[in-house]
C-alpha positions in Angstrom: 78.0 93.5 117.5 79.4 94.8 120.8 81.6 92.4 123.5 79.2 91.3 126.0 80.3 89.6 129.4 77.5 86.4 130.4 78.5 86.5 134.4 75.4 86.9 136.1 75.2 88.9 139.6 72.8 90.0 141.5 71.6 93.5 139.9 70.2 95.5 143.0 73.5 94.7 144.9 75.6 95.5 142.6 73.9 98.6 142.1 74.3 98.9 146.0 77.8 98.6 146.2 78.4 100.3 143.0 76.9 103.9 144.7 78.9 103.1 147.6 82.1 102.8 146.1 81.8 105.5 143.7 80.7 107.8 146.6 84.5 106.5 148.1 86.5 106.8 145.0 85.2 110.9 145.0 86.0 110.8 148.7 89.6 110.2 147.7 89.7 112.8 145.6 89.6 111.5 142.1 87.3 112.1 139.6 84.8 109.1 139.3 83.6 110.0 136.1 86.4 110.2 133.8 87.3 107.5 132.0 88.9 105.2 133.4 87.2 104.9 136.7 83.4 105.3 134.9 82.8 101.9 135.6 85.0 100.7 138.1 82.6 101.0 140.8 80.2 98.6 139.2 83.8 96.1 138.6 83.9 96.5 142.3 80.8 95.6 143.3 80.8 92.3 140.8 84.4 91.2 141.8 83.2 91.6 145.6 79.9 89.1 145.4 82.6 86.7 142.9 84.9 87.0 145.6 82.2 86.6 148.7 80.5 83.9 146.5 81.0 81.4 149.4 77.9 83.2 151.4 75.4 81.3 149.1 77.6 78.1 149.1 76.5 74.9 151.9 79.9 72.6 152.6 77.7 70.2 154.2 75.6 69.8 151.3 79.1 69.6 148.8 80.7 67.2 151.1 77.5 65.0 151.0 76.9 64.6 147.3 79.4 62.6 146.6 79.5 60.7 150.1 80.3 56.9 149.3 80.6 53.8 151.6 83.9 52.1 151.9 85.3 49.8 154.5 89.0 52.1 154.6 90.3 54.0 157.7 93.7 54.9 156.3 94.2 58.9 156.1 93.2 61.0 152.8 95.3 63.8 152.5 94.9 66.4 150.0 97.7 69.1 149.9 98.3 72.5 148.2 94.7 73.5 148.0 95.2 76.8 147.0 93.3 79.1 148.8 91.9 82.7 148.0 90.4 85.0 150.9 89.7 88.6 151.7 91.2 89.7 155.4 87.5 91.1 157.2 89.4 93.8 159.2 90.7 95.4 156.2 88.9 94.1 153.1 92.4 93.2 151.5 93.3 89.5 150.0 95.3 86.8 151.9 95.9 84.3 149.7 97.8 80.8 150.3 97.6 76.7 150.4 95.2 74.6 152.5 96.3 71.0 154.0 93.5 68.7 154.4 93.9 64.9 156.0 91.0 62.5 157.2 90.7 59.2 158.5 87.9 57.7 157.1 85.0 55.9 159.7 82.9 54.3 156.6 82.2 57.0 154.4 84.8 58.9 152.3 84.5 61.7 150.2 84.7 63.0 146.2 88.3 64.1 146.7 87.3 67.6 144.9 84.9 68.2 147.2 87.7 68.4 150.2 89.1 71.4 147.6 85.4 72.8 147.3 85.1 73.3 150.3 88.4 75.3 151.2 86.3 77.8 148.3 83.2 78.0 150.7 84.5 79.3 153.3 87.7 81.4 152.2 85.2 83.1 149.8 83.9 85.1 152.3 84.9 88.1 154.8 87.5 86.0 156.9 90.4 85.3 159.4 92.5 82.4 159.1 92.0 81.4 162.7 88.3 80.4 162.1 88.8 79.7 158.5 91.0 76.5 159.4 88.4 75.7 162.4 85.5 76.1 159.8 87.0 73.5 156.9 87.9 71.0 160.0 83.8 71.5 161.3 82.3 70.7 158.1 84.7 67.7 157.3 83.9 66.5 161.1 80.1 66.6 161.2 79.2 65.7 157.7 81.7 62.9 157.6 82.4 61.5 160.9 85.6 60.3 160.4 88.0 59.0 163.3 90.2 62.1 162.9 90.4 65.6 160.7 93.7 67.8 160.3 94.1 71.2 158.3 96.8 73.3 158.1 96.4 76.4 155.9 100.0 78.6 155.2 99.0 81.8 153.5 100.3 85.6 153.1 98.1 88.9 154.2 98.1 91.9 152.0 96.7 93.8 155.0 100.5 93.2 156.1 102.4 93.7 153.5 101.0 96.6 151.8 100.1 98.5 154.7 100.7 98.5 158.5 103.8 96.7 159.0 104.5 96.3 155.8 106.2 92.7 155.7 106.9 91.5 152.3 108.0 87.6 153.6 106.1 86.8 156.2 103.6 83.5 155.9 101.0 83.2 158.9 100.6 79.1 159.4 97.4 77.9 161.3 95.9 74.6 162.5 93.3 72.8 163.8 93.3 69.0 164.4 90.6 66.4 166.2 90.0 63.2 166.8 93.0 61.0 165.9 95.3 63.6 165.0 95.3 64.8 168.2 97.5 62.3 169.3 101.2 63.0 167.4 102.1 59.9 165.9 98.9 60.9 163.8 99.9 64.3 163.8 103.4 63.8 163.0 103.0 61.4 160.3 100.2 64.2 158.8 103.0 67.1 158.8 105.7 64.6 157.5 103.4 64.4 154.6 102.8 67.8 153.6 106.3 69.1 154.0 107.8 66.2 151.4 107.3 66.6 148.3 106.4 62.5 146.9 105.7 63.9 143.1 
């Protein structure tokens, strides 16, 4: 019996997309019907909804199903989230680690919900700008905590294979509210994330 794959995807779109990027690999000036490109349009179109999967996904309702009571307000940090996107102005990866730290106001959080969350909305056509922003809003108004910090560090393909073409460079972003606003808060957060404790 023949290898068969189980992922399931959408057929109509990825019979949209598939067109579409066949139509572009002939507009190239390959041949997309030899043999190694046959089905590559249809990989395309399957890696592009895995990869934009965050479009179906609700942090609110993640962050609330494992929502607990607990009498703490000492700051949750959870570090090296790694972190998979694709840049919306060019359709290329950026890839890196998120930083996440709350201070709890009665209700904390499944701690692998914080990392499920970093998947909902870098899995979809992104900046990093409003990708940190968006991880801080969800934490903020499902969880009301006292504070919220995020700091993601990540690299851009769209700059390293193309444009400017610079291999090293690392774009850091952050957003903070509430308590670490002020920079004892703040400080102690980044403190944190640069020492390694493990």
């Amino acid at each position: 019996m023949a290898y068969q794959r189980l992922d399931k995807y959408d057929q109509e779109t990825t019979d949209n997309i598939a067109v579409s990027y066949k139509n572009i690999i002939k507009t190239l000036g390959e041949d997309a019907d030899r043999e190694g490109l046959v089905k590559t349009p249809e990989r395309i179109a399957k890696a592009l909804q895995y990869m934009t999967q965050g479009y179906q996904m609700n942090a609110k309702d993640i962050l609330e199903s494992a929502k607990f009571h607990e009498d703490v307000s000492e700051m949750v940090i959870v570090k090296d989230i790694e972190l998979y996107s694709m840049c919306e102005h060019h359709m290329l990866p950026f890839y890196g680690k998120a930083h996440i730290a709350y201070i709890p106001n009665g209700y904390i959080t499944g701690l692998s919900k914080i990392a499920r969350v970093v998947d909902v909305f870098s899995r979809r056509l992104q900046v990093q700008e409003r990708l940190t922003q968006q991880i801080l809003d969800a934490i903020k108004e499902s969880l009301n905590p006292l504070g919220v910090g995020v700091v993601i560090e990540a690299s851009h393909l769209c700059m390293m294979m193309r444009g400017v073409t610079k291999q090293n460079s690392v774009t850091t972003t952050s957003a903070f509210f509430g308590e670490f606003e002020k920079q004892p808060t703040r400080g102690e957060f980044l403190k944190l994330i640069t020492n390694t404790l493990h």
